[in-house]
N, C-alpha and C positions, 0 to 999 in steps of 0.2 A: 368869538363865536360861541353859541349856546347851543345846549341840543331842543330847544322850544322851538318850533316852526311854525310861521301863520301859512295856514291856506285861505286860497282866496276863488271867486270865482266858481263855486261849489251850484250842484243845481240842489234848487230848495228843498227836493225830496230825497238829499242823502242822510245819510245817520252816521251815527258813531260808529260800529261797528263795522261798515263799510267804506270809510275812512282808516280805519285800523288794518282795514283787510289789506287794502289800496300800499300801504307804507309799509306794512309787514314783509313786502317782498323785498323791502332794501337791508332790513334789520328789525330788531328788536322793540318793539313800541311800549313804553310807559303808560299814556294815555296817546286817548285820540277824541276830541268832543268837537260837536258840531253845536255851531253858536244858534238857539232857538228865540224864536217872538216867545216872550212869556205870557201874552194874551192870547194868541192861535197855537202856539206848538207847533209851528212851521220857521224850518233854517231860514237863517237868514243872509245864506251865502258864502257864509265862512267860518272859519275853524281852527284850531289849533293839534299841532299834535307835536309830541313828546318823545323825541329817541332816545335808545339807550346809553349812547354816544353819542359826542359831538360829531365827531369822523362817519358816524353812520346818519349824524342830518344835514352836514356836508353831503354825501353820498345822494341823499334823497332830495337835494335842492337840487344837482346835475343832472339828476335820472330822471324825477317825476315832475320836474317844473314845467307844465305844458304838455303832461301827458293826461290821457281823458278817461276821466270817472264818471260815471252815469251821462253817458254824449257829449261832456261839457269836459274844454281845454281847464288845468286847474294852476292856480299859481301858487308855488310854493316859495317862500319867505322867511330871510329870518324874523323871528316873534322880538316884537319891542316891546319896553314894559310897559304896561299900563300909567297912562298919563295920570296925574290928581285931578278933580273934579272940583 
């Protein structure tokens, strides 16, 4: 287990800091970024975010996996690494 979370399922007009705000109630947050189009500047649905613990993103995969941020159910995930291209 890592403490990297993928969120999933985000509606396109959330932001980083309310993502951070969202995860803050479980613990400690590192980061929190919301994946954007680098041509519009509009999310793209999903996100990453960074506990301070492993045990506190345990904690936040139980508690907020399918709970709703800006009207929308969100999925929370452990984060896998990024494939090579």
């Amino acid at each position: 287990m890592t403490n990297k979370l993928f969120i999933g399922s985000l509606d396109y007009s959330t932001t980083d800091s309310q993502l951070e705000e969202h995860f803050s109630k479980i613990g400690k947050v590192l980061s929190a970024k919301v994946i954007v189009d680098r041509n519009t500047g509009q999310g793209k649905g999903f996100g990453f975010v960074e506990m301070g613990t492993e045990e506190e993103a345990k904690t936040a995969m139980d508690k907020l996996n399918g709970s709703e941020l800006n009207g929308r159910p969100i999925a929370v995930k452990e984060a896998k690494p990024q494939e090579k291209r």
